[in-house]
C-alpha positions in Angstrom: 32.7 13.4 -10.0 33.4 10.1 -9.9 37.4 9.0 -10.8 37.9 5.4 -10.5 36.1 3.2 -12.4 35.5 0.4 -9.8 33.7 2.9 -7.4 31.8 3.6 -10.8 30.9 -0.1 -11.6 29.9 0.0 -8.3 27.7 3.2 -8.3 26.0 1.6 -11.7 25.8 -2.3 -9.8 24.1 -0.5 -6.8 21.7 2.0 -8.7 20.2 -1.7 -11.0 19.8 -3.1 -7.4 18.1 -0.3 -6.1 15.6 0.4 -9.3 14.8 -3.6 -9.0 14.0 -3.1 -6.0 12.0 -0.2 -6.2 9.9 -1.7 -8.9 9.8 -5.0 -7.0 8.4 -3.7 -4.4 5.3 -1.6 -6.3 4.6 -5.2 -7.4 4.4 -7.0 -4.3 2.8 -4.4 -2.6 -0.2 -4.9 -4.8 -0.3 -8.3 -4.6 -0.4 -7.7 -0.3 -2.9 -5.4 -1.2 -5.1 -8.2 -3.4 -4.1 -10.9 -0.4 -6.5 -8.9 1.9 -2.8 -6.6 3.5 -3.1 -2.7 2.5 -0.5 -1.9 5.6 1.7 -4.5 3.6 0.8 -3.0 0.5 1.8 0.7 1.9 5.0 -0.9 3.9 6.0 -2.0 0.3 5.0 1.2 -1.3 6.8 3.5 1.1 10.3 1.5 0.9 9.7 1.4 -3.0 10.2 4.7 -2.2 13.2 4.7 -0.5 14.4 2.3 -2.7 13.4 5.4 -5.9 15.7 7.6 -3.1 18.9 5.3 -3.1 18.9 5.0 -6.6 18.7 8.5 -7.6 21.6 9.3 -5.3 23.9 6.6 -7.1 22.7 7.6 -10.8 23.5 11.1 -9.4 26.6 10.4 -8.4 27.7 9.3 -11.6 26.2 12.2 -13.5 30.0 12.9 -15.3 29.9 9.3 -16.4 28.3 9.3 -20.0 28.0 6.1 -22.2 26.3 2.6 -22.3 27.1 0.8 -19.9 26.1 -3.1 -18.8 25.0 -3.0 -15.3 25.4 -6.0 -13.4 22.9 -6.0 -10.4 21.8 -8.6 -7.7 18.1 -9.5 -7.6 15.6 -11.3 -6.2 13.0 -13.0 -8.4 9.5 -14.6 -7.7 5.9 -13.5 -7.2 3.9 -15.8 -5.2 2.5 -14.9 -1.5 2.7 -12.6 1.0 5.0 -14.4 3.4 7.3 -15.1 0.9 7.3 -11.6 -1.3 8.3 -10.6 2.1 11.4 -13.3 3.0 12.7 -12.2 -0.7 12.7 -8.5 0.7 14.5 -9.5 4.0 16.6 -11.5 2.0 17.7 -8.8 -0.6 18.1 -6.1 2.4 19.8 -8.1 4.4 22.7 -8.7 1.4 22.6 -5.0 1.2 23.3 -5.0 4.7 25.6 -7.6 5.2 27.3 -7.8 2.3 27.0 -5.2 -0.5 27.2 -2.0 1.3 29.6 -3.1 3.5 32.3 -3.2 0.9 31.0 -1.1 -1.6 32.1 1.8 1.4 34.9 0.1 2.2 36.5 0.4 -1.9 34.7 3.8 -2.0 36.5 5.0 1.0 39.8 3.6 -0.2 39.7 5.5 -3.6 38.6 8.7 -1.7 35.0 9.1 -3.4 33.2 11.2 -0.6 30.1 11.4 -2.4 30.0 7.3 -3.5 30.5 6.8 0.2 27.8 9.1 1.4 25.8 7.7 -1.3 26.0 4.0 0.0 26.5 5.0 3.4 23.1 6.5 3.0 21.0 4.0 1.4 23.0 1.2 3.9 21.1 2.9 7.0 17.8 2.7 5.5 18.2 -1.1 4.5 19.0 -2.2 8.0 15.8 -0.4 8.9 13.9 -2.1 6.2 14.8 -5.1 6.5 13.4 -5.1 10.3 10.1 -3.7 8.6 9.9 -6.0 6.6 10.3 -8.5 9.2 7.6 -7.2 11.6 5.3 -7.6 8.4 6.5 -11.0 7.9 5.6 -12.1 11.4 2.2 -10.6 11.0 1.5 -12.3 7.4 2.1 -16.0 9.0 -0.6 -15.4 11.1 -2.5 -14.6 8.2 -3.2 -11.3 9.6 -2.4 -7.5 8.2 0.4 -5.9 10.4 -0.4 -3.4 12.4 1.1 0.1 10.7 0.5 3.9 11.3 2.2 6.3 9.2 5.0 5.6 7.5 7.6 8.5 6.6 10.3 8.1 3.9 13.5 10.9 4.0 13.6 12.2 0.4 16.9 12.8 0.1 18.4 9.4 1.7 15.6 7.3 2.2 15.3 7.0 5.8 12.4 5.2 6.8 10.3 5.1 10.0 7.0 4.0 11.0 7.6 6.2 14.8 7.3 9.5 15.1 8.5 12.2 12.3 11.7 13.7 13.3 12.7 16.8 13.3 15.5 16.1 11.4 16.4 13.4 9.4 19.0 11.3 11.5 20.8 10.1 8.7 21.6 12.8 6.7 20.3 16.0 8.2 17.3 16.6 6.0 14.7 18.5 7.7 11.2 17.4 8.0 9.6 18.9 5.3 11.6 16.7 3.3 10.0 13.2 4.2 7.4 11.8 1.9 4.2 10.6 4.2 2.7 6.9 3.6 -0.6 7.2 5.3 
C-alpha cells in the first residue's frame, strides 16, 4: 500500500506514460509493418508489451488508492515514418532512462515504498534495453532496410526484453521462463 502521496502521483504519472506508450507503439508498429518492416512491426509489438507490463505493475501498486484522479504523463506525439516513429521511441525511453526513473526511485526510496521502487526499478531495466532496440531498428530503417530480428521474448511480470537467447530466469526480477511472452 502506497502512503505518501508524491510516490502516488508518481505511480499514476508513470502508469499514463507507460499505457501511452503501449498503445503508441501498437500504432507504429503497424505503420512499420505497412512501410514494408514486420521485424519493426514485431520490435514494436513485443515492447508494447513490455510497456502493458510496466504499467500494470504501477496501477497495481496503487490498488488501495481509490478515486479520480488527473494523471499528468509525458508523451511523445507524431505519426509519420519509420525512422522517425523510431527516434520518438528512443527519445521517450531514453527520458525514462535518464530522467524519469531515475528520480522517481530516488523519492520512492526516500519515503520507504518498497514496492513503488521495485515497480520503477523494474520497468527502468527494460527501458535501457529498449531503447538500444530501438536503436538497432533505427539504424536498419535509414538504410531503408528491415532489421534483422529473431525472436523476441518479453518477461511478464517486469517486462524484460531480449532478442538473445531465453533465460532461464528472468535477470531482473527472478521470473522463470515460462513466464516470458514469445514475439516470433
Amino acid at each position: 500500500m502506497v502512503k505518501n502521496a508524491m510516490t502516488a502521483d508518481y505511480l499514476r504519472s508513470a502508469y499514463g506514460g507507460e499505457s501511452m506508450a503501449h498503445m503508441r507503439y501498437l500504432i507504429w508498429g503497424e505503420a512499420a509493418e505497412k512501410d514494408k518492416k514486420p521485424n519493426i512491426g514485431r520490435l514494436f509489438k513485443a515492447i508494447a508489451y513490455a510497456e502493458w507490463a510496466h504499467a500494470r505493475n504501477h496501477f497495481q501498486e496503487l490498488k488501495e488508492q481509490k478515486g479520480d484522479f488527473t494523471v499528468p504523463a509525458g508523451a511523445v506525439f507524431g505519426h509519420t515514418d519509420t525512422v522517425e516513429n523510431l527516434q520518438g521511441a528512443i527519445d521517450g525511453e531514453l527520458h525514462e532512462v535518464e530522467q524519469m526513473y531515475p528520480v522517481f526511485m530516488e523519492v520512492a526510496k526516500f519515503q520507504n515504498e518498497k514496492g513503488a521502487e521495485r515497480s520503477f526499478h523494474w520497468a527502468v531495466e527494460a527501458e535501457k534495453i529498449h531503447a538500444k532496440m530501438f536503436k538497432d531498428a533505427q539504424d536498419a530503417a535509414k538504410q531503408g532496410k528491415d532489421m534483422e530480428l529473431g525472436p523476441v521474448y518479453v518477461c511478464s511480470v517486469c517486462g524484460h526484453t531480449t532478442a538473445d537467447n531465453l533465460p532461464d530466469k528472468c535477470p531482473v526480477c527472478g521470473a522463470k521462463q515460462e513466464k516470458y511472452q514469445h514475439f516470433v
